[in-house]
mmCIF file as gemmi writes it, N, C-alpha and C atoms, coordinates in Angstrom:
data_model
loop_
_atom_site.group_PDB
_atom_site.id
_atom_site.type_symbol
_atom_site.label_atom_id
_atom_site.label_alt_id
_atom_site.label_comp_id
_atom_site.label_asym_id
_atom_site.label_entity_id
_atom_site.label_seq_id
_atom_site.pdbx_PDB_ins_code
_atom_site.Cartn_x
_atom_site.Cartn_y
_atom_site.Cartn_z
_atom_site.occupancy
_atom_site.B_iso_or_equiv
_atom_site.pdbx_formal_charge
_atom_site.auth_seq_id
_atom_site.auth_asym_id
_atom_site.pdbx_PDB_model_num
ATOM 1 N N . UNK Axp A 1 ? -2.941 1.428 32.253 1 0 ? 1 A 1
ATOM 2 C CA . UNK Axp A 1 ? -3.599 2.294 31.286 1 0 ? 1 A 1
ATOM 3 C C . UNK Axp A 1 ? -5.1 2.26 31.556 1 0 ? 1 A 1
ATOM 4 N N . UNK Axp A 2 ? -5.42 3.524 31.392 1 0 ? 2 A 1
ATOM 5 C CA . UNK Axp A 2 ? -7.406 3.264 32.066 1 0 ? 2 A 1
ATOM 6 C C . UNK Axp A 2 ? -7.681 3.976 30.153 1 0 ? 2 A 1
ATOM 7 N N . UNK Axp A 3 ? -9.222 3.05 30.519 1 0 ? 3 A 1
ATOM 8 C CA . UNK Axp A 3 ? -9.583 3.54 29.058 1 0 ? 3 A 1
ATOM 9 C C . UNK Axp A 3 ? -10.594 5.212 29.21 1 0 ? 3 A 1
ATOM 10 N N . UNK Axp A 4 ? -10.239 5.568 27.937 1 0 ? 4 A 1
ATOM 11 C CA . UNK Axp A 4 ? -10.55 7.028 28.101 1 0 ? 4 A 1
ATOM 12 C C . UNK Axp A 4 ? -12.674 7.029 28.005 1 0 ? 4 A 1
ATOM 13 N N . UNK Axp A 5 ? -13.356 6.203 27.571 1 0 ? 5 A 1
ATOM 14 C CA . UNK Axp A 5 ? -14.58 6.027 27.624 1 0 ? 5 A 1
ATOM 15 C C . UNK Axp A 5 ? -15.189 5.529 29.201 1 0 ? 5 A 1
ATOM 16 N N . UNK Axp A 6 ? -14.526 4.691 29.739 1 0 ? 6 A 1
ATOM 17 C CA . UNK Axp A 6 ? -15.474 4.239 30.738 1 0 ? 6 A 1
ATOM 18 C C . UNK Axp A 6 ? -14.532 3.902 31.961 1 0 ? 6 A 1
ATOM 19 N N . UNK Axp A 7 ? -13.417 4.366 31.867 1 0 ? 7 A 1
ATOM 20 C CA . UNK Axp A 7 ? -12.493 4.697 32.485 1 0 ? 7 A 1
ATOM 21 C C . UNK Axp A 7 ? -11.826 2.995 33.676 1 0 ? 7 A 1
ATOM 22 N N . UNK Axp A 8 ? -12.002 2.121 32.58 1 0 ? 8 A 1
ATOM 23 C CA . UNK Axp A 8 ? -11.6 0.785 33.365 1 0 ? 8 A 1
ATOM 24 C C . UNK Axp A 8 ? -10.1 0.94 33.123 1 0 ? 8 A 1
ATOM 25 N N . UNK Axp A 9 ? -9.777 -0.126 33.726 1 0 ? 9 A 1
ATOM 26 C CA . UNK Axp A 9 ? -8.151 -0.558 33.769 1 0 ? 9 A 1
ATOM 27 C C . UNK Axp A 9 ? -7.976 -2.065 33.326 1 0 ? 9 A 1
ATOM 28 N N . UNK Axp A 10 ? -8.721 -2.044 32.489 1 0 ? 10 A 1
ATOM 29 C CA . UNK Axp A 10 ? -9.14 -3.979 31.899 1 0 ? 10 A 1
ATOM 30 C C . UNK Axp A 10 ? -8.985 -3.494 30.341 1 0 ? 10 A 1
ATOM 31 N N . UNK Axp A 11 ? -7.368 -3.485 30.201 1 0 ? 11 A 1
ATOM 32 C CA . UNK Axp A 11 ? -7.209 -2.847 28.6 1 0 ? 11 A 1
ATOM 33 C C . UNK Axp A 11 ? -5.988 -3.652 28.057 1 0 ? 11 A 1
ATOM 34 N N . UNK Axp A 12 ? -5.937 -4.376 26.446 1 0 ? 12 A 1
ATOM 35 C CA . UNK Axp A 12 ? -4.705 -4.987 26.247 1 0 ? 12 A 1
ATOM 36 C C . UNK Axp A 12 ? -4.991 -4.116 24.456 1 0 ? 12 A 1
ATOM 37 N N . UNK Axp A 13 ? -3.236 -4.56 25.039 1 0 ? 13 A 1
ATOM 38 C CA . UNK Axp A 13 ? -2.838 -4.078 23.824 1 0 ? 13 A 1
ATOM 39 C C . UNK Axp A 13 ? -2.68 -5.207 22.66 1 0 ? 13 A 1
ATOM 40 N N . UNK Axp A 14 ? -3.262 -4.507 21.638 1 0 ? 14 A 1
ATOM 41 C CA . UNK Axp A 14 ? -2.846 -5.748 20.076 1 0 ? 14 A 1
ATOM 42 C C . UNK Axp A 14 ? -1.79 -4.696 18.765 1 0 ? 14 A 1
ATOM 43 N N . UNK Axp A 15 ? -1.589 -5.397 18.223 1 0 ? 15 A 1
ATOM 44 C CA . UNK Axp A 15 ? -0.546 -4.842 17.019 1 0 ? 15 A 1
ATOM 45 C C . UNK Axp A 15 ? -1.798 -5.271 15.84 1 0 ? 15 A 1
ATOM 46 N N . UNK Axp A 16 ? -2.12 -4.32 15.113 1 0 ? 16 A 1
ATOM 47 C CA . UNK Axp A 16 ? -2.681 -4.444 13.914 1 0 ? 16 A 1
ATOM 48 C C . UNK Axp A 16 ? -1.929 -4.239 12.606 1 0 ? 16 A 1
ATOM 49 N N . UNK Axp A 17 ? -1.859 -5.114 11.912 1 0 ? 17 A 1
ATOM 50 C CA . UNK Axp A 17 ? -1.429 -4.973 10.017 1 0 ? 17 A 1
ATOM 51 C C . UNK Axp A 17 ? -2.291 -4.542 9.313 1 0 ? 17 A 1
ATOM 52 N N . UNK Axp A 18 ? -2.007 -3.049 8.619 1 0 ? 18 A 1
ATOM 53 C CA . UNK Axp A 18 ? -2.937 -3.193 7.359 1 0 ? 18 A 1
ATOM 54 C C . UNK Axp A 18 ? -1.938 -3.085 6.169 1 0 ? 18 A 1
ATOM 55 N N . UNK Axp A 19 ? -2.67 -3.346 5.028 1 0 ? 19 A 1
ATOM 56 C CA . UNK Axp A 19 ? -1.77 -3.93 4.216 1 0 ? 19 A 1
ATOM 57 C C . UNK Axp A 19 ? -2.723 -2.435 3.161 1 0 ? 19 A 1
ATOM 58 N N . UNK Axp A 20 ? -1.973 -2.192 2.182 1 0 ? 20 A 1
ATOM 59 C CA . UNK Axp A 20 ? -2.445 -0.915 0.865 1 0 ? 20 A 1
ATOM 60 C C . UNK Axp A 20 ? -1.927 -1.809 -0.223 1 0 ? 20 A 1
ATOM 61 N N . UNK Axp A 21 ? -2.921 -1.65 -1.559 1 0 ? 21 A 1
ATOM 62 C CA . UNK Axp A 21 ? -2.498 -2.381 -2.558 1 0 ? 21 A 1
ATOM 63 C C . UNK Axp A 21 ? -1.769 -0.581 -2.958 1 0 ? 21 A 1
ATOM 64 N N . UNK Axp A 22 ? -0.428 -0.652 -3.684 1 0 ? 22 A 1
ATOM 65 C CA . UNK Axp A 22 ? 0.313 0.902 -4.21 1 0 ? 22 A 1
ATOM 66 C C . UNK Axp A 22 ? 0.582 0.072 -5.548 1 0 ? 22 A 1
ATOM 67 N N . UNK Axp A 23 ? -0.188 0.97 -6.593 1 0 ? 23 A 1
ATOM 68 C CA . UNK Axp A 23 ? 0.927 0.953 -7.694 1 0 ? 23 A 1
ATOM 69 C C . UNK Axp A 23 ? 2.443 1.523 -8.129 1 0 ? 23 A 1
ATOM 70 N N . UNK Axp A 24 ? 3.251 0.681 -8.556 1 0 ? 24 A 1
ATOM 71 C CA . UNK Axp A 24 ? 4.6 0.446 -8.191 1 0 ? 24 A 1
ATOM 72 C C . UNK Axp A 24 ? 5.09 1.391 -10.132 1 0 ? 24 A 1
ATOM 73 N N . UNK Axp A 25 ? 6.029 2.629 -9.704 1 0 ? 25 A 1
ATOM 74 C CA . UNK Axp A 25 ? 6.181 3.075 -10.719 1 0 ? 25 A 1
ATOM 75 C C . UNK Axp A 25 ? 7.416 4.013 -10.688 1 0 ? 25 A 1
ATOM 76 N N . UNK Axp A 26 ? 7.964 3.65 -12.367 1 0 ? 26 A 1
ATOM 77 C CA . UNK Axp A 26 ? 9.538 3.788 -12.103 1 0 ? 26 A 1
ATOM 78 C C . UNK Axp A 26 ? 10.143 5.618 -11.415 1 0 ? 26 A 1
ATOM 79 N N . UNK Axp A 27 ? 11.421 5.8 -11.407 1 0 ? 27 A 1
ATOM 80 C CA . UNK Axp A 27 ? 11.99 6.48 -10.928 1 0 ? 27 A 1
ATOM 81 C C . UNK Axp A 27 ? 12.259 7.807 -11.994 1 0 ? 27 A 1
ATOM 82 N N . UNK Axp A 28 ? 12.33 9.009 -11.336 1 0 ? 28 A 1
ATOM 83 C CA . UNK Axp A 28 ? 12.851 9.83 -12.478 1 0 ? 28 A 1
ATOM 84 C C . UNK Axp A 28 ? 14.407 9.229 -13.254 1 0 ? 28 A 1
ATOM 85 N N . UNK Axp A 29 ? 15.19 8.522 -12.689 1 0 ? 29 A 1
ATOM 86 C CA . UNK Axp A 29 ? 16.667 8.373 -12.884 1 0 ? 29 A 1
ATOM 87 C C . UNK Axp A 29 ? 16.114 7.253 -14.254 1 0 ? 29 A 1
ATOM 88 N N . UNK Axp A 30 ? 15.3 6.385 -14.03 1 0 ? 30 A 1
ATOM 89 C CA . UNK Axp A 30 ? 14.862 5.284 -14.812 1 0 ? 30 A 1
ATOM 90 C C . UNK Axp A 30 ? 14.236 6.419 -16.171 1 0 ? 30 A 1
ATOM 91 N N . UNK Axp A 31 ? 13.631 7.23 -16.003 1 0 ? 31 A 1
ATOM 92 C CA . UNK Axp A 31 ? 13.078 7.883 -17.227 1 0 ? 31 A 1
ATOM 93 C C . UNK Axp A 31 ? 13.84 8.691 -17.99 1 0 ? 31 A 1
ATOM 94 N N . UNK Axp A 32 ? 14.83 9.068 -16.874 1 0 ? 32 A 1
ATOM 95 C CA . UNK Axp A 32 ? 15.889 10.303 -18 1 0 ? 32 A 1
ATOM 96 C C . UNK Axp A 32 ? 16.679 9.441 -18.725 1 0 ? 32 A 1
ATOM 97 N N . UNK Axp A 33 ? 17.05 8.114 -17.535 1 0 ? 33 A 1
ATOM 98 C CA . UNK Axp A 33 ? 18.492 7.362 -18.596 1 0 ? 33 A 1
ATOM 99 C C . UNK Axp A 33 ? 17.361 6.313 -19.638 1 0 ? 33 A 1
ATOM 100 N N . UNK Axp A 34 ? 16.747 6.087 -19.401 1 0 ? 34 A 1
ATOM 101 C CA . UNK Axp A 34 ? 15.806 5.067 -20.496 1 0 ? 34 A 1
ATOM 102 C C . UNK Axp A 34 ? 14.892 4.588 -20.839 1 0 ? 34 A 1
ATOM 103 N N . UNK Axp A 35 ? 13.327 5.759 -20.148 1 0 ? 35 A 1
ATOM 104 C CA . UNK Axp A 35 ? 11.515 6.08 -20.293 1 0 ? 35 A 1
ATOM 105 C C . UNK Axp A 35 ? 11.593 7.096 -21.477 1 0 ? 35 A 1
ATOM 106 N N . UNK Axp A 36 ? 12.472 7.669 -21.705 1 0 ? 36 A 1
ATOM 107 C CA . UNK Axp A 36 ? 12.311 8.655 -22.991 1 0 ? 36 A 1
ATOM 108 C C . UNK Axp A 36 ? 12.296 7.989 -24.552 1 0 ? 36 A 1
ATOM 109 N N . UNK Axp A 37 ? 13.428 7.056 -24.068 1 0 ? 37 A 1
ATOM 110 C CA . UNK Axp A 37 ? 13.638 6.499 -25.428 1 0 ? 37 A 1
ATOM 111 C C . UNK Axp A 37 ? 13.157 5.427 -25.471 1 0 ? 37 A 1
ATOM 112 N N . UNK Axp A 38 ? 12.656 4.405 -24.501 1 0 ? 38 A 1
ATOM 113 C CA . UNK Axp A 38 ? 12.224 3.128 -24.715 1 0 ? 38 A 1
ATOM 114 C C . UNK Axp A 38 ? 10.567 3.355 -25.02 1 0 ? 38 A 1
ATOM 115 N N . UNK Axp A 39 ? 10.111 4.01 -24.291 1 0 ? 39 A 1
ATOM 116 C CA . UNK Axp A 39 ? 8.141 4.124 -24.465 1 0 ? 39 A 1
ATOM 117 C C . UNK Axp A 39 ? 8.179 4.698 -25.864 1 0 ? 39 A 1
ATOM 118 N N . UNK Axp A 40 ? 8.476 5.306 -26.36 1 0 ? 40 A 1
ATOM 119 C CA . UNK Axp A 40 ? 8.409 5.668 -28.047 1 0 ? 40 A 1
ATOM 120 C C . UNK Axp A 40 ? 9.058 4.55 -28.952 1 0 ? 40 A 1
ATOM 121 N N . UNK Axp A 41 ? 9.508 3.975 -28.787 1 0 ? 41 A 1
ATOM 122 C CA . UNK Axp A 41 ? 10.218 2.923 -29.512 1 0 ? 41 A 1
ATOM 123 C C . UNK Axp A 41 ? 9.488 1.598 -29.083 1 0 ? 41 A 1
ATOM 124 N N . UNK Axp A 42 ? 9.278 1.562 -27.697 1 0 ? 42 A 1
ATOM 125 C CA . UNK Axp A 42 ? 8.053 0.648 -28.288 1 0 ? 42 A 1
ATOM 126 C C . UNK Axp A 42 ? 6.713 0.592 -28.645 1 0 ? 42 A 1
ATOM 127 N N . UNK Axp A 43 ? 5.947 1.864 -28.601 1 0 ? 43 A 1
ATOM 128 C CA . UNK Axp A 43 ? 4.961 2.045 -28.895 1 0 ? 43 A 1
ATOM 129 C C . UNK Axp A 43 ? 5.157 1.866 -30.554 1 0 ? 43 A 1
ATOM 130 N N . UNK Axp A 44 ? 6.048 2.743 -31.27 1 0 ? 44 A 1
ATOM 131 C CA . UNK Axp A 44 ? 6.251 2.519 -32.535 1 0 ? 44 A 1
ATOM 132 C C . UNK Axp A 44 ? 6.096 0.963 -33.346 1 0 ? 44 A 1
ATOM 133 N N . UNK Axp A 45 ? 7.774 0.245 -32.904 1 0 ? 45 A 1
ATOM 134 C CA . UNK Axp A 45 ? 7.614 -1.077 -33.264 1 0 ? 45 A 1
ATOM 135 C C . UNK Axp A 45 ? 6.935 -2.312 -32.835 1 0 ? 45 A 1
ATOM 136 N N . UNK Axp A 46 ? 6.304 -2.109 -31.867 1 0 ? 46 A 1
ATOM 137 C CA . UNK Axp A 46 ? 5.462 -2.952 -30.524 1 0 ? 46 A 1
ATOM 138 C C . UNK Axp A 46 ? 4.14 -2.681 -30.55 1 0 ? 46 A 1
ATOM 139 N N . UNK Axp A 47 ? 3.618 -2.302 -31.281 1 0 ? 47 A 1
ATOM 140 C CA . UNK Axp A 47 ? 2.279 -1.969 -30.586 1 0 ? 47 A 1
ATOM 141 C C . UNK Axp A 47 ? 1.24 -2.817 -30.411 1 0 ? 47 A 1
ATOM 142 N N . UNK Axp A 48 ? 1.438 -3.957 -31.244 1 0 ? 48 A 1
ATOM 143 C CA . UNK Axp A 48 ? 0.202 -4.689 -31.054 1 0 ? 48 A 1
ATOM 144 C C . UNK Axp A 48 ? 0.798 -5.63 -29.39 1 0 ? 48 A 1
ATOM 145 N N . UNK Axp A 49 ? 1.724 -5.916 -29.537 1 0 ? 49 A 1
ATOM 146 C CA . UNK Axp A 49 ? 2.399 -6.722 -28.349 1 0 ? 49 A 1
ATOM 147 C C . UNK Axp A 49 ? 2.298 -5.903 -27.053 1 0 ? 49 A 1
ATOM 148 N N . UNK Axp A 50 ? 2.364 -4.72 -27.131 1 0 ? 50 A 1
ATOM 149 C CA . UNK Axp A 50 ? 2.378 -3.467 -26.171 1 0 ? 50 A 1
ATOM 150 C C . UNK Axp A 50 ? 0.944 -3.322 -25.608 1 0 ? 50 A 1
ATOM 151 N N . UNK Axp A 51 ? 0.249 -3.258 -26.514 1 0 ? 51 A 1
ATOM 152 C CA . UNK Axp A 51 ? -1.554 -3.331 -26.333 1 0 ? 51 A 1
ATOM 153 C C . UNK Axp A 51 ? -1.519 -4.278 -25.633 1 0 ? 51 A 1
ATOM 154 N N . UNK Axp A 52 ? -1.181 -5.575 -26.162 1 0 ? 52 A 1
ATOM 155 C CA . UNK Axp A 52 ? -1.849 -6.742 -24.789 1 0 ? 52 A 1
ATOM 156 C C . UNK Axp A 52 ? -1.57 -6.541 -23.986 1 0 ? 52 A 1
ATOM 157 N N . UNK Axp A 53 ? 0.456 -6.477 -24.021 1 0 ? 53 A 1
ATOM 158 C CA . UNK Axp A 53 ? 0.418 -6.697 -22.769 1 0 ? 53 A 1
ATOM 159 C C . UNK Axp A 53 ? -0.2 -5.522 -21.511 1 0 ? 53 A 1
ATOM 160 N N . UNK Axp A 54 ? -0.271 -4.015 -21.888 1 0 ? 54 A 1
ATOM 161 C CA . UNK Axp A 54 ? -1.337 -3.718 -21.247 1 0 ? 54 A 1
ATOM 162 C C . UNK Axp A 54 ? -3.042 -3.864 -20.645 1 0 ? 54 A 1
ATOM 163 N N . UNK Axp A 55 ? -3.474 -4.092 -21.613 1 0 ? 55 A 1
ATOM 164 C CA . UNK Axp A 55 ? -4.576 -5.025 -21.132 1 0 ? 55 A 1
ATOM 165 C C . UNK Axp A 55 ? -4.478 -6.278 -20.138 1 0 ? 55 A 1
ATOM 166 N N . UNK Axp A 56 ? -3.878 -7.16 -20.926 1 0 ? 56 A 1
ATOM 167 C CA . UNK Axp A 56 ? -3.428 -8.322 -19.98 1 0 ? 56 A 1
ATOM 168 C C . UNK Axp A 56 ? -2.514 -8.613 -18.842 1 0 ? 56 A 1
ATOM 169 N N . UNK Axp A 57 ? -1.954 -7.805 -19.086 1 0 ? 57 A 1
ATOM 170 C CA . UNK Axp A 57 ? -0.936 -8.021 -17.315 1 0 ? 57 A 1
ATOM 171 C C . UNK Axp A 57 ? -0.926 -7.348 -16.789 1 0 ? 57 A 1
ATOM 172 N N . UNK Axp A 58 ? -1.895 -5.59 -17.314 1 0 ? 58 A 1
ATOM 173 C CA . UNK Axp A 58 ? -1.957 -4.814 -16.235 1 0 ? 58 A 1
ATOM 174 C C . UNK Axp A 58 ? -0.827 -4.038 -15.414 1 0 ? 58 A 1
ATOM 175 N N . UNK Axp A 59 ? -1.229 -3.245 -14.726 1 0 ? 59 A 1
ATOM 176 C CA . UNK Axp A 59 ? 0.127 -2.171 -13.781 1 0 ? 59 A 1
ATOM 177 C C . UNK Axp A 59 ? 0.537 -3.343 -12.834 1 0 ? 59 A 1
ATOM 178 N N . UNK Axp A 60 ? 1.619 -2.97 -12.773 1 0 ? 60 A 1
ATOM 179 C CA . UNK Axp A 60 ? 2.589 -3.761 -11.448 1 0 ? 60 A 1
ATOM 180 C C . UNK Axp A 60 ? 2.191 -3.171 -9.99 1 0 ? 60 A 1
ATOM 181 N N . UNK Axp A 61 ? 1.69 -3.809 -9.2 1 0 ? 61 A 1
ATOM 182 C CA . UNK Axp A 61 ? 1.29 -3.236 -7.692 1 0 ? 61 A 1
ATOM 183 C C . UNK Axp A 61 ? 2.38 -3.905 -6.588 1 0 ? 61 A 1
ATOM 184 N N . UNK Axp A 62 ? 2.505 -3.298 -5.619 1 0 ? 62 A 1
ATOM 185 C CA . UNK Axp A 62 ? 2.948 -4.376 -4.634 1 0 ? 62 A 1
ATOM 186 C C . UNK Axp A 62 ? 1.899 -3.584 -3.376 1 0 ? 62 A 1
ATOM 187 N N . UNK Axp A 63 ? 2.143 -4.695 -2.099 1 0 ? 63 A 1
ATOM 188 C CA . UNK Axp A 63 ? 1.587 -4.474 -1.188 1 0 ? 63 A 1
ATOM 189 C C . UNK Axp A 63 ? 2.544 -3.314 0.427 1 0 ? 63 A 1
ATOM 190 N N . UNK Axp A 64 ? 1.881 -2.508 0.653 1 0 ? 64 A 1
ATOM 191 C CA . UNK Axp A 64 ? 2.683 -1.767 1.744 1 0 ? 64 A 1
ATOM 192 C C . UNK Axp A 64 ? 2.05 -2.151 2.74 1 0 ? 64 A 1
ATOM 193 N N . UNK Axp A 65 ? 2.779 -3.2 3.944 1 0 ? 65 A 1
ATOM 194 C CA . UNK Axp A 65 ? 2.086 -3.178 5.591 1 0 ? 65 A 1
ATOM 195 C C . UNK Axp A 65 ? 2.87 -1.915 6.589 1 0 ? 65 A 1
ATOM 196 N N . UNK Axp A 66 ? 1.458 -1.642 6.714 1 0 ? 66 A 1
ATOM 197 C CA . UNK Axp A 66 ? 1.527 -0.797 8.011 1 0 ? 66 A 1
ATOM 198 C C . UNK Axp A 66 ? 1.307 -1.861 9.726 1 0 ? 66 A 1
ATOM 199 N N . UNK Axp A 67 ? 2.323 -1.464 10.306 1 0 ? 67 A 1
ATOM 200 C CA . UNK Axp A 67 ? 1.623 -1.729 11.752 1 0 ? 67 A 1
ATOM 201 C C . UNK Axp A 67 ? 1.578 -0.674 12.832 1 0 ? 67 A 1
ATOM 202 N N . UNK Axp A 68 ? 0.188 -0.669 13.238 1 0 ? 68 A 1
ATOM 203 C CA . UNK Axp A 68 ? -0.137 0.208 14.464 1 0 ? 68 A 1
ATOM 204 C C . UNK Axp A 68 ? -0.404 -0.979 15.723 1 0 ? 68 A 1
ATOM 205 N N . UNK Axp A 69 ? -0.194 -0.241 16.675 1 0 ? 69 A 1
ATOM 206 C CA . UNK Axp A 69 ? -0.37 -0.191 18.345 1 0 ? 69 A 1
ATOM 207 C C . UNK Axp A 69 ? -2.036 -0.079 18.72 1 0 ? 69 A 1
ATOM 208 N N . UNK Axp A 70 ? -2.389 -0.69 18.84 1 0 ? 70 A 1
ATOM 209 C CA . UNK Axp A 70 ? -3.604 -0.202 19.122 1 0 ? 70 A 1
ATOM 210 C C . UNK Axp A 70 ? -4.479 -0.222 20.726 1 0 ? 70 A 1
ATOM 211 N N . UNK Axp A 71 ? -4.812 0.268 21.677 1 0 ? 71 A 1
ATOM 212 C CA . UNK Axp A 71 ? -5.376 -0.431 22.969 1 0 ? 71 A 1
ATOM 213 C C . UNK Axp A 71 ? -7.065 -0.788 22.575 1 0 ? 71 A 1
ATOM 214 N N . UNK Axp A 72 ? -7.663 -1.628 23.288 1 0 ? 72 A 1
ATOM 215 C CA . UNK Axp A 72 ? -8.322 -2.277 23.56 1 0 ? 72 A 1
ATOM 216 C C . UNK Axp A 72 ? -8.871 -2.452 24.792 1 0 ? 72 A 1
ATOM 217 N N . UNK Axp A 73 ? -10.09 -2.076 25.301 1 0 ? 73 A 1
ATOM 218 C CA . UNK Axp A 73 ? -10.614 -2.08 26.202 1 0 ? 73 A 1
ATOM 219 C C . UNK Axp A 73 ? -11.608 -3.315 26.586 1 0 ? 73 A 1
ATOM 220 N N . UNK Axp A 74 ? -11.417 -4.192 27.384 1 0 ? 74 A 1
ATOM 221 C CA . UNK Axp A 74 ? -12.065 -5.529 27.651 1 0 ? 74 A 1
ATOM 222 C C . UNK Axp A 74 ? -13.578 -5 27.951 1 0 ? 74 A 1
ATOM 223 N N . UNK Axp A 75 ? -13.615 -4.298 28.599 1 0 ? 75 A 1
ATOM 224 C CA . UNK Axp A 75 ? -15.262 -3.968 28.666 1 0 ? 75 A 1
ATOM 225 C C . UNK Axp A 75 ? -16.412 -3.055 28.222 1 0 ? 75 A 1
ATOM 226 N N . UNK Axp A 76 ? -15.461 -2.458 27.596 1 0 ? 76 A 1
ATOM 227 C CA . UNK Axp A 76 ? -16.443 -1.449 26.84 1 0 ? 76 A 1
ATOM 228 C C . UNK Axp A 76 ? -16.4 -1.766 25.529 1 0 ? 76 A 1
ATOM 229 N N . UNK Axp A 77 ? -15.053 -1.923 24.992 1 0 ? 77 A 1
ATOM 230 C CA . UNK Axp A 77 ? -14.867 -2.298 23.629 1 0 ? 77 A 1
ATOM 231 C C . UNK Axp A 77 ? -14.357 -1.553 22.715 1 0 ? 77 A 1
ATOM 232 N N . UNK Axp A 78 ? -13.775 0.025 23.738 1 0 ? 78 A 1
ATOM 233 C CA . UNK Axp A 78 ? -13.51 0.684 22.532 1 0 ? 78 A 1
ATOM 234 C C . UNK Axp A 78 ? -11.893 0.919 22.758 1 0 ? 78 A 1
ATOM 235 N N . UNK Axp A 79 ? -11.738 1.471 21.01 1 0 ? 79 A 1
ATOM 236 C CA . UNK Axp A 79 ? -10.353 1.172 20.685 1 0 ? 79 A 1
ATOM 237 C C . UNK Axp A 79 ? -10.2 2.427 20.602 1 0 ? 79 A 1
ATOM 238 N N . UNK Axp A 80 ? -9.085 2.145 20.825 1 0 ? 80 A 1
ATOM 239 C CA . UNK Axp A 80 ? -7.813 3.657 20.499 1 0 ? 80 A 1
ATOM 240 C C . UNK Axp A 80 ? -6.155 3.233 19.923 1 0 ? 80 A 1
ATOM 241 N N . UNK Axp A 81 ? -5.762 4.468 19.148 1 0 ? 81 A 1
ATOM 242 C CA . UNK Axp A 81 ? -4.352 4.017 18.682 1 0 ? 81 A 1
ATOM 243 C C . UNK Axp A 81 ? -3.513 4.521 20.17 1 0 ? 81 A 1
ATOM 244 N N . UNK Axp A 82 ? -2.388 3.892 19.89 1 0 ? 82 A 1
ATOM 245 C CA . UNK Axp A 82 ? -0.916 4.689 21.077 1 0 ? 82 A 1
ATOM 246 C C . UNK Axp A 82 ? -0.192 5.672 20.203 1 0 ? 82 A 1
């Protein structure tokens, strides 16, 4: 592989992770069979308990890794994806 800047043949390849924080949120199937009736019912009888726990524990996130291919050029330094 020659690099496309300075056209060497002194190029390795690395695998990069990036990681995305996604907030994690339910399904239409979850809302028709039981987001209709549960979020009104507990907002009603719950609310002070409902308040915290929004404040305090916040949305549920999880993490998504991506991995790319990436080349690497030993002497110039520049990168490119595959």
């Amino acid at each position: 592989m020659k690099c496309k800047k300075c056209g060497s043949e002194n190029v390795n390849i690395q695998v990069v992770n990036e990681g995305q924080l996604v907030t994690k949120h339910h399904s239409i199937i979850w809302w028709i069979c039981i987001g209709w009736l549960w979020i009104p019912i507990k907002w009603l009888f719950l609310t002070i308990p409902a308040l915290f726990a929004a404040i305090f524990i916040g949305k549920r996130k999880k993490i998504k890794n991506v991995t790319k291919k990436m080349y690497v050029c030993q002497d110039c330094g520049n990168t490119w994806q595959v």
